[in-house]
MILUMVEX-886531 format. One record per residue: residue number from 1; y, z, x of N, C-alpha, C in turn; residue in three letters. Coordinates in nm, 3 decimals, padded with zeros to 5 digits. Layout:
NODE    k  n_north     n_up   n_east  ca_north    ca_up  ca_east  c_north     c_up   c_east    r
NODE  NUM        Y        Z        X         Y        Z        X        Y        Z        X  Ala
...
# end
This chain:
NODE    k  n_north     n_up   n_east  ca_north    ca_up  ca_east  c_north     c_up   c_east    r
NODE    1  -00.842  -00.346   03.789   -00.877  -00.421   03.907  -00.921  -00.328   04.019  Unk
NODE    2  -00.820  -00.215   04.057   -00.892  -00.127   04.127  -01.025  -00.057   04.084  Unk
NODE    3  -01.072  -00.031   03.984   -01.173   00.008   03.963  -01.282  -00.074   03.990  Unk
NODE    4  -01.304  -00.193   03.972   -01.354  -00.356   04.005  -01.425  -00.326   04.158  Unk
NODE    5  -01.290  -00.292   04.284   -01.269  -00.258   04.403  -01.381  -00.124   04.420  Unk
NODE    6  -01.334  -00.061   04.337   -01.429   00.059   04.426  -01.554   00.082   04.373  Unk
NODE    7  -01.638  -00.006   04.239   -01.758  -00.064   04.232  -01.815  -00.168   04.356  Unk
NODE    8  -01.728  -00.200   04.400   -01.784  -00.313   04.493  -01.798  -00.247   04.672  Unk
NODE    9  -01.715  -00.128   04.678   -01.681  -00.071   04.805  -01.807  -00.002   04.771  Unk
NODE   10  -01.812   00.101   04.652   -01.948   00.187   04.627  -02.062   00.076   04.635  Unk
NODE   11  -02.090   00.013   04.626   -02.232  -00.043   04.572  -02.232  -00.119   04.729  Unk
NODE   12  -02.180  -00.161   04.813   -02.195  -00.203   04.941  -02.239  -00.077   05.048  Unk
NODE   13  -02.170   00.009   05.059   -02.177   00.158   05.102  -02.354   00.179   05.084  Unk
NODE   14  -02.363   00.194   04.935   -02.509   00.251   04.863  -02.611   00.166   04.969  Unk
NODE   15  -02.569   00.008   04.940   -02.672  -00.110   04.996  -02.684  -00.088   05.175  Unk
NODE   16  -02.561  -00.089   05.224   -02.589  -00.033   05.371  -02.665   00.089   05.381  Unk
NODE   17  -02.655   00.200   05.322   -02.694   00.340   05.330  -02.858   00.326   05.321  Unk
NODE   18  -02.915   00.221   05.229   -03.070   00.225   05.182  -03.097   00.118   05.290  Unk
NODE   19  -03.030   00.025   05.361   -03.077  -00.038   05.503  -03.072  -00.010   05.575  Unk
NODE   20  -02.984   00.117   05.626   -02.994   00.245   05.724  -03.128   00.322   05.696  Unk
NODE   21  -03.171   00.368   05.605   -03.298   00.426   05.569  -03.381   00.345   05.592  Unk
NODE   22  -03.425   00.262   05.523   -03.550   00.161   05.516  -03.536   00.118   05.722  Unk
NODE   23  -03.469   00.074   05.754   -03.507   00.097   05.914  -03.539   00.198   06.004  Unk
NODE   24  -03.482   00.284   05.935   -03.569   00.457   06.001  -03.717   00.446   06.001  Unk
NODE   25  -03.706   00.446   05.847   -03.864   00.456   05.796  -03.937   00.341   05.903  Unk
NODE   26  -03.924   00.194   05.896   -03.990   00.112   05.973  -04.007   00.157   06.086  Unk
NODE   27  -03.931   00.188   06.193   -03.900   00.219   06.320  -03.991   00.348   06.337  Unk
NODE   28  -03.943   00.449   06.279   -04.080   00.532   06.266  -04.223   00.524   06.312  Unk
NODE   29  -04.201   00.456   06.164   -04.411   00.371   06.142  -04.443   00.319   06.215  Unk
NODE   30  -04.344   00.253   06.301   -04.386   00.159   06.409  -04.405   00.240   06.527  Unk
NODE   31  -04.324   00.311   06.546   -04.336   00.411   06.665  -04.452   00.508   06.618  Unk
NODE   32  -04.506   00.546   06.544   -04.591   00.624   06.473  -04.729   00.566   06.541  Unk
NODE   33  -04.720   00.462   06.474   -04.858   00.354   06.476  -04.900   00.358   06.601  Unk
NODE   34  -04.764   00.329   06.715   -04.827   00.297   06.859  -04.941   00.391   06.942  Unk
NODE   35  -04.849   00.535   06.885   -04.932   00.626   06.943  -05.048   00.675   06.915  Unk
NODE   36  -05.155   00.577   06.809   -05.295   00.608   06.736  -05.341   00.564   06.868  Unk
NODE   37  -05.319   00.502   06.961   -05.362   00.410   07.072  -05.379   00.584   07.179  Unk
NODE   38  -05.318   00.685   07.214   -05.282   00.750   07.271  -05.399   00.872   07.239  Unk
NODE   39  -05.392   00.938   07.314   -05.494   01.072   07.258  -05.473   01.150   07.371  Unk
NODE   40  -05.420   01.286   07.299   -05.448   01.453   07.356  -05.577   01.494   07.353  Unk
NODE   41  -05.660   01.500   07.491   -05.778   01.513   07.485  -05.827   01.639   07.551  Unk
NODE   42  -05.901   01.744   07.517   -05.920   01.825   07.600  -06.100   01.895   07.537  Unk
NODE   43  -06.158   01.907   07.661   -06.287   01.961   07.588  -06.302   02.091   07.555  Unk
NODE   44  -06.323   02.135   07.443   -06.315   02.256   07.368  -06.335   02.414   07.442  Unk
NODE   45  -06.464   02.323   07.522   -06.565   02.430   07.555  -06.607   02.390   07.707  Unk
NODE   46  -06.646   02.450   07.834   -06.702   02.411   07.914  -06.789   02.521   07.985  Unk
NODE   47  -06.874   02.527   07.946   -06.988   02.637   07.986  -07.114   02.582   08.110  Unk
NODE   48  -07.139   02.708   08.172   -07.247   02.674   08.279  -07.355   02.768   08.215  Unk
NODE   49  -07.473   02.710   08.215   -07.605   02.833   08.203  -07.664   02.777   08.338  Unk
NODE   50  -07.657   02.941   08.418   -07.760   02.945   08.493  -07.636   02.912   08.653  Unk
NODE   51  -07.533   02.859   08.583   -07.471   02.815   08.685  -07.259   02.866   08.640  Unk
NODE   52  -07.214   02.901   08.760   -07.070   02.904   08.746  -06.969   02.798   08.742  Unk
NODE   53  -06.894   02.768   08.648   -06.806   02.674   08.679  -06.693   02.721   08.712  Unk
NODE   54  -06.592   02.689   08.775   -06.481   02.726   08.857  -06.379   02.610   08.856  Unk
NODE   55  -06.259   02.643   08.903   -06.149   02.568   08.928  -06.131   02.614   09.075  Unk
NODE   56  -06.193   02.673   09.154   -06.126   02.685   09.315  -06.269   02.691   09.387  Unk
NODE   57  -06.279   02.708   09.461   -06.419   02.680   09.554  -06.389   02.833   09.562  Unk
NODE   58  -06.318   02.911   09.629   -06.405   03.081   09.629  -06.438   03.127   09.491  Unk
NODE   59  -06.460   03.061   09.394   -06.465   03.062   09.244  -06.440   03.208   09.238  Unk
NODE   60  -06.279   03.210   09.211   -06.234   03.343   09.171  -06.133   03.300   09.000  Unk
NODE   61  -06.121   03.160   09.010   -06.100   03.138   08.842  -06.175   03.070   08.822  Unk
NODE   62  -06.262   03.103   08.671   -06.397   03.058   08.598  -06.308   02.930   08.468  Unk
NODE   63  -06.374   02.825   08.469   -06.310   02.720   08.403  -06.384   02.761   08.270  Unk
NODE   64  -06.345   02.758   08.198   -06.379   02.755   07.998  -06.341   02.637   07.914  Unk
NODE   65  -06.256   02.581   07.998   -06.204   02.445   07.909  -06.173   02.358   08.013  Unk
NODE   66  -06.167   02.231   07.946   -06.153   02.092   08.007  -06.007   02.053   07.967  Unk
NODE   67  -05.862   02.053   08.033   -05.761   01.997   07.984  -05.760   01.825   08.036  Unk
NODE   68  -05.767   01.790   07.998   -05.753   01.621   08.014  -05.652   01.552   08.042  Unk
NODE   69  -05.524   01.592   07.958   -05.446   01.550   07.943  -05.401   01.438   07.862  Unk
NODE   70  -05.286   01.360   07.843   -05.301   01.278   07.810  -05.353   01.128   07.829  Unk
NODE   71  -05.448   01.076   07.769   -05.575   00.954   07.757  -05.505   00.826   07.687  Unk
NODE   72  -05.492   00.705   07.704   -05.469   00.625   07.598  -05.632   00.530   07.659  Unk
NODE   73  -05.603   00.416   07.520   -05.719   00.393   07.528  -05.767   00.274   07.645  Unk
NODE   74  -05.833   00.273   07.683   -05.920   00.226   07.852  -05.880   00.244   07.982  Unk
NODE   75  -05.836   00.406   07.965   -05.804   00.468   08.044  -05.892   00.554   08.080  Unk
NODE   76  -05.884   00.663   08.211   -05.951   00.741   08.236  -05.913   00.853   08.312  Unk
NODE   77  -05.952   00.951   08.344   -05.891   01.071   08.419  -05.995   01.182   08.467  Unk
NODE   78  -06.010   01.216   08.559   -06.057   01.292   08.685  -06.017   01.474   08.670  Unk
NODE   79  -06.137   01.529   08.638   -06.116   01.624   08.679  -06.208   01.756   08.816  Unk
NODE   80  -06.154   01.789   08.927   -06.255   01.826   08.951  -06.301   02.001   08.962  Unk
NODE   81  -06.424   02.040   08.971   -06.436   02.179   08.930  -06.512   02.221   09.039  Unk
NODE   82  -06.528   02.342   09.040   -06.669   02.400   09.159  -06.811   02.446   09.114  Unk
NODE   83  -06.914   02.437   09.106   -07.008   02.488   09.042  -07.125   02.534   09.160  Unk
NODE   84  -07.144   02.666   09.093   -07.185   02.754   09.153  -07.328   02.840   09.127  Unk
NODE   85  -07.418   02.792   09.181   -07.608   02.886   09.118  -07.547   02.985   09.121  Unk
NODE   86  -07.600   03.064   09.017   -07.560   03.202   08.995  -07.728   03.271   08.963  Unk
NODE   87  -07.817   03.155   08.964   -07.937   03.244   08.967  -08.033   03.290   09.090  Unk
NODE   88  -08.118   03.286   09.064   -08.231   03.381   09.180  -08.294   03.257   09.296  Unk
NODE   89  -08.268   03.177   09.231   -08.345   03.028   09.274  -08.302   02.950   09.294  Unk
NODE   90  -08.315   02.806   09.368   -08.307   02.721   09.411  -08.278   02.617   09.297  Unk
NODE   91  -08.227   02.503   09.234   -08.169   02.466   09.084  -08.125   02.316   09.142  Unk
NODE   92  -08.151   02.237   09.064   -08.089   02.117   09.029  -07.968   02.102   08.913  Unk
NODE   93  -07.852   02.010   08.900   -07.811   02.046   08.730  -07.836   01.944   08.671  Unk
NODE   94  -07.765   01.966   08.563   -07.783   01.884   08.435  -07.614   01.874   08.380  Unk
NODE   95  -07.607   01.768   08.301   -07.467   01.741   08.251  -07.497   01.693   08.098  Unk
NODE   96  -07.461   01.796   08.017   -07.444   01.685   07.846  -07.338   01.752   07.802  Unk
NODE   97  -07.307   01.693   07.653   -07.174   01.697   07.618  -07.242   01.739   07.414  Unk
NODE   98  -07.161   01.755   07.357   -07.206   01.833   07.226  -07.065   01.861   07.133  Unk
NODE   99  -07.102   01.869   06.991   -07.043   01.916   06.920  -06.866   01.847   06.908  Unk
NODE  100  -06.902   01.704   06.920   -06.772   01.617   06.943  -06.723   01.633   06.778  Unk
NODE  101  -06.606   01.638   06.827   -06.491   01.628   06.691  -06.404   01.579   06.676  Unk
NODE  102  -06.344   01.456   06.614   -06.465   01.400   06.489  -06.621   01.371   06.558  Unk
NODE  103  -06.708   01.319   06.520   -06.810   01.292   06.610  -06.826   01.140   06.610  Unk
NODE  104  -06.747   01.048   06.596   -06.775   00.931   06.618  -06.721   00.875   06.718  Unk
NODE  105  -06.611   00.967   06.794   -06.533   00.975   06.938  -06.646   00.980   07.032  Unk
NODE  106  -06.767   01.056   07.009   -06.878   01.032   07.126  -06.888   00.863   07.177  Unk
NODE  107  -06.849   00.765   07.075   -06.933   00.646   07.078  -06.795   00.541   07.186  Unk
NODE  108  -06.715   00.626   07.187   -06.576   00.528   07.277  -06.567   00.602   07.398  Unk
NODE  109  -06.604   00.691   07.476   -06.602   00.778   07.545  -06.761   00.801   07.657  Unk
NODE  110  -06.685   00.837   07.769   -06.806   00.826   07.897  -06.719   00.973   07.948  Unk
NODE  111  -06.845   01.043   07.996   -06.855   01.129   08.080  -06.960   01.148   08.160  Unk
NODE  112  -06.836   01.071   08.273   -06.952   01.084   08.388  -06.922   01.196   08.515  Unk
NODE  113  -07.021   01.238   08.641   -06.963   01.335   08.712  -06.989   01.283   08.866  Unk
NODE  114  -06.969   01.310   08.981   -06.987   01.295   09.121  -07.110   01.359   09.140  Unk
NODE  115  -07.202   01.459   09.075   -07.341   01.509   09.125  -07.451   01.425   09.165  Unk
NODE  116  -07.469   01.463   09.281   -07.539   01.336   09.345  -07.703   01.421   09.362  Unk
NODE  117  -07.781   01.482   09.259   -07.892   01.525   09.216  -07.950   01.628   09.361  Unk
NODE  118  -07.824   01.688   09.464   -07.850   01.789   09.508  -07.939   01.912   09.503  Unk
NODE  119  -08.012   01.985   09.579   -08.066   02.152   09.529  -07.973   02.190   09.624  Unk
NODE  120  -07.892   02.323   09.496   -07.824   02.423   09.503  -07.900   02.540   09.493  Unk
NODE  121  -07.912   02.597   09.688   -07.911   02.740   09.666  -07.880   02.839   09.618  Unk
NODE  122  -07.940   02.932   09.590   -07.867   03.065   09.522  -07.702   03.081   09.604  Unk
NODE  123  -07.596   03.096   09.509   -07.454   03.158   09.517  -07.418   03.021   09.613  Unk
NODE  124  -07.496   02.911   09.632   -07.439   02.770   09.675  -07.305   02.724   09.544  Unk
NODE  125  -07.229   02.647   09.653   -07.111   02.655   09.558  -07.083   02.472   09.632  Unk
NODE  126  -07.058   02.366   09.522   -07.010   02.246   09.552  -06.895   02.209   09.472  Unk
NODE  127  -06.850   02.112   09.491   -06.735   02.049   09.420  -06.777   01.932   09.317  Unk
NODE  128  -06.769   01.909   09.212   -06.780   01.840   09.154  -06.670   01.749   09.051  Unk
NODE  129  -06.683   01.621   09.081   -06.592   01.559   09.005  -06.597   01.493   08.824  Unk
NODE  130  -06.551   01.541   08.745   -06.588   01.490   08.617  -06.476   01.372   08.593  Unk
NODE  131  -06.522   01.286   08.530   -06.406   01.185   08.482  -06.447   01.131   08.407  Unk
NODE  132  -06.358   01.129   08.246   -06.343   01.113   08.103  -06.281   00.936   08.103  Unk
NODE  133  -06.384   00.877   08.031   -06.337   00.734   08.043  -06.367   00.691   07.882  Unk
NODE  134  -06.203   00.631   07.834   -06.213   00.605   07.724  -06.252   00.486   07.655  Unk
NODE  135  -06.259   00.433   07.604   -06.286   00.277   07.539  -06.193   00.194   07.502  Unk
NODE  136  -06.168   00.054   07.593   -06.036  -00.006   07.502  -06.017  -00.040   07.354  Unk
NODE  137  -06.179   00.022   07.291   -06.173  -00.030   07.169  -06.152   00.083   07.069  Unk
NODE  138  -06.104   00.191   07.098   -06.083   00.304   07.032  -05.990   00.324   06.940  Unk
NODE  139  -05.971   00.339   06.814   -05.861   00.347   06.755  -05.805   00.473   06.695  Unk
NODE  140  -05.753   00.480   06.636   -05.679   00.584   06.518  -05.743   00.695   06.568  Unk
NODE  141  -05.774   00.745   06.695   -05.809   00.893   06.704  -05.688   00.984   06.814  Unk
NODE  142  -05.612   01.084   06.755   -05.526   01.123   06.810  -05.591   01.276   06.897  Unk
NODE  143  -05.633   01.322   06.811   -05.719   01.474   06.881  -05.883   01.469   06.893  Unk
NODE  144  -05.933   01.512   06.999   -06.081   01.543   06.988  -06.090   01.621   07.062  Unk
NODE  145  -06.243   01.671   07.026   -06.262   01.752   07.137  -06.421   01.762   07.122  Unk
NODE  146  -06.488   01.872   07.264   -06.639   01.838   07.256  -06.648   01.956   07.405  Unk
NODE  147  -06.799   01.974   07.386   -06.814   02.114   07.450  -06.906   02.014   07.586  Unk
NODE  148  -06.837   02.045   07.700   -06.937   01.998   07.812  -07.008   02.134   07.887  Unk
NODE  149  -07.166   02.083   07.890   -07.214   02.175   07.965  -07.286   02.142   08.114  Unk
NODE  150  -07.299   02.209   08.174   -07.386   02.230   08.356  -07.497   02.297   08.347  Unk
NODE  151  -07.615   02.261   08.339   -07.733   02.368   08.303  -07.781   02.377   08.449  Unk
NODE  152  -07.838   02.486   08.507   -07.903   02.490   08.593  -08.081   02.455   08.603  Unk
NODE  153  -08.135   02.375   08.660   -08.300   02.328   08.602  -08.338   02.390   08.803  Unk
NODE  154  -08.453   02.478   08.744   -08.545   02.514   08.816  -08.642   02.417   08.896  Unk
NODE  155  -08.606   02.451   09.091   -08.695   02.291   09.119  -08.781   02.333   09.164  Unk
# end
């Protein structure tokens, strides 16, 4: 009879123990899942030709990357930089974006900037605002990234 007993104590034990598991696992997945909605975003690369980009207006730190931060989706976030003619001449800019990864993240995603089609004198230095706007329809993308550039165009 005791043996009866501790088949029935064991096999209840076992059955709680695999419904302790199997709710991990769910709880998990579920918590897992939410955050496909979420994205660590930062642009790889951020280069000027012709022109300096900066993080301070006496542009004494040169920006190379875009940290974003964290993005979920139809959200957006502000970053702003200094950019600076570094050539001989008088310059308008330019803004594009490149080499997105995965590359189908280009198609949920806006980058737009505050340049209001100014001429920047030589060693002229302005402020400019970039802000990364995502798509509420974006899914399953947790990392990307993508190279933004500032070209300087001769006016």
């Amino acid at each position: 009879m005791q043996k009866k007993n501790f088949k029935n104590y064991f096999t209840k034990k076992t059955i709680f123990a695999a419904a302790c598991i199997l709710a991990i696992v769910v709880l998990s997945t579920a918590i897992g899942d939410s955050s496909l909605n979420r994205s660590i975003v930062y642009a790889e690369s951020m280069k000027g030709i012709g022109t300096g980009i900066y993080w301070d207006q006496a542009c004494m730190n040169k920006t190379f990357s875009l940290k974003w931060g964290q993005l979920e989706a139809g959200s957006s976030n502000n970053l702003t930089v200094y950019v600076r003619n570094e050539g001989n001449s008088a310059v308008s800019l330019s803004l594009s974006t490149s080499n997105w990864v995965p590359s189908t993240t280009s198609r949920y995603m806006i980058l737009n900037w505050s340049y209001a089609n100014q001429v920047l004198k030589t060693n002229e230095v302005i402020p400019i605002e970039l802000t990364l706007t995502i798509s509420p329809t974006i899914e399953g993308t947790t990392d990307f990234s993508f190279v933004t550039t500032v070209t300087a165009i001769g006016v």
